[in-house]
N, C-alpha and C positions, 0 to 999 in steps of 0.2 A: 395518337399516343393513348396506353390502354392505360385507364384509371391503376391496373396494378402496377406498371412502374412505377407508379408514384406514389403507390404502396411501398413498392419493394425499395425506395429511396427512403423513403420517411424512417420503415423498419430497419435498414440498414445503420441509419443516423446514429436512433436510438441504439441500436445495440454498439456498434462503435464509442457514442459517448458513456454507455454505463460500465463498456471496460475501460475507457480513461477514468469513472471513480473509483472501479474495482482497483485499476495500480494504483492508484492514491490511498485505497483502504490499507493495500498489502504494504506501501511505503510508512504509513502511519506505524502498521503494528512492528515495524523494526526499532522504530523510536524511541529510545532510552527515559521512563517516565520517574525514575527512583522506585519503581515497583516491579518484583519479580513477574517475567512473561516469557514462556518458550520458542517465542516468534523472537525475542533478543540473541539466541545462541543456537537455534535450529538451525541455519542454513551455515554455521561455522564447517570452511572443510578443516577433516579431520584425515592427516596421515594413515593411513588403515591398509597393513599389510601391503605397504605401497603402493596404493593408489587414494587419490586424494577421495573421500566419500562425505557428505554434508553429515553433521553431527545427526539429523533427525532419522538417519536412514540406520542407525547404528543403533542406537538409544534410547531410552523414553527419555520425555524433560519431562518433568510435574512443575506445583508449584505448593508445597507446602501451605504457606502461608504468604503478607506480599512482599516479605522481604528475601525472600530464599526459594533457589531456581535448585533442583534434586535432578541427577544426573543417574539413570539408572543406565548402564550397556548391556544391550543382552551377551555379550561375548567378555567377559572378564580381563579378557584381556586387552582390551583395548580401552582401559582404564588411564595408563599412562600415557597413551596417544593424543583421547581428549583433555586429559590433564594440560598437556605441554601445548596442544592447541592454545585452550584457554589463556595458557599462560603469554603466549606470543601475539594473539589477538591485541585489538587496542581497543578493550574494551575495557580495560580495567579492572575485572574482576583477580580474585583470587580464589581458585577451587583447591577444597580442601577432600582428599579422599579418605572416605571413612567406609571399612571395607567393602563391601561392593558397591558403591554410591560413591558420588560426587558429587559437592554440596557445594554451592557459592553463596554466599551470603551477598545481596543486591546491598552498596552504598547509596546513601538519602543523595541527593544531588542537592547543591549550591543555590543560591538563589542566584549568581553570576551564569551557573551553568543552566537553571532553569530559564534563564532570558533566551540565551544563544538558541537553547532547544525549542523555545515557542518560536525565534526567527526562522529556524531551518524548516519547521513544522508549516510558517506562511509560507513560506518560499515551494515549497512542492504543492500549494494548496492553491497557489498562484499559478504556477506550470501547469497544475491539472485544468485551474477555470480558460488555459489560452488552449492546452488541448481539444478543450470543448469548443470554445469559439472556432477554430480554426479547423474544428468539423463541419462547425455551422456554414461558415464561409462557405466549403467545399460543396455543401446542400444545397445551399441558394445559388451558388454560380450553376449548379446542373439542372437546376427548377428556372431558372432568366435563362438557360442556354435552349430548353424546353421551348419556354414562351418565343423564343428572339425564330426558334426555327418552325412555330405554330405547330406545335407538338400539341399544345395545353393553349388554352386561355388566357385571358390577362386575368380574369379571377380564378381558374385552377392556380393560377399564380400566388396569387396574393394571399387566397387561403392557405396553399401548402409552404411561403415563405412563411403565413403568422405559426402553423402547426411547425415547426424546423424552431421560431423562436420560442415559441411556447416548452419545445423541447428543453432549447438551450436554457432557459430561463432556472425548468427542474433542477438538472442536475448543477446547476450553477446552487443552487441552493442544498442541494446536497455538499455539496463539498464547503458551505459557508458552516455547514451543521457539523459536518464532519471536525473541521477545524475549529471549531468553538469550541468540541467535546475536548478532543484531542488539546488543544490551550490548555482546558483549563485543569484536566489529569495532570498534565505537564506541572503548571503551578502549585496545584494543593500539596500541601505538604503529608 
């Protein structure tokens, strides 16, 4: 067994777990904070000349300031498109068009609705640390399957199971950080 397998597992690991917290990042920024962000209404499809196209491929979003998401289209007319979108979304907004712009004003959220939104925010934060784990898993079962067929050593072993923890360990703590930030956006008023 050539030391770089067991490179190319290790490497492998690692890039698989930091795109399980890259989707936890990208799931984060869709999260409803009571603060205007263009990651909330980007990916909205939008009826456009009959075919369904995501708001962002159509329009700029900005953000004013952090209560208010600015809908700019580069094609005019598709003004009332993303309008009627918005309006059928369940996102609760209401866009008002002020002539070439579309302007929503972001509602403060609840502190009833801020609780449910810090659960849903664990709950994917959770998912992501078993995605990680259940990477790990997969690493060590092919590091013991190494060892069981004297691929590796019993200490190539031991060392590349504790490098696989050490891994897991990271990005476990990545997504503890992730979600603390993410909490507490969520709560401040």
């Amino acid at each position: 067994m050539s030391d770089g397998e067991l490179k190319k597992l290790l490497k492998d690991t690692e890039k698989r777990m930091q795109q399980a917290v890259q989707v936890l990042r990208e799931e984060f920024s869709h999260v409803k904070t009571g603060r205007a962000s263009p990651a909330l209404i980007e990916n909205l499809e939008i009826d456009y000349y009959g075919s369904s196209t995501e708001l962002k491929q159509i329009a700029s979003i900005s953000t004013p300031d952090a209560r208010t998401l600015l809908i700019q289209p580069w094609d005019k007319n598709a003004l009332q498109a993303i309008e009627k979108a918005i309006w059928k979304s369940d996102l609760g907004f209401n866009p008002v068009i002020d002539s070439a712009v579309i302007r929503i004003s972001v509602p403060p959220l609840t502190e009833e609705r801020r609780k449910e939104i810090a659960k849903t925010v664990k709950k994917l934060a959770e998912e992501a640390k078993v995605a990680i784990r259940n990477i790990r898993r997969e690493a060590n079962e092919e590091i013991k399957k190494m060892e069981k067929e004297s691929l590796i050593s019993e200490d190539e072993s031991k060392r590349n199971l504790g490098e696989v923890q050490k891994l897991t360990d990271d990005f476990i703590n990545q997504i503890e950080g992730l979600w603390e930030k993410k909490e507490k956006e969520i709560m401040s008023v």
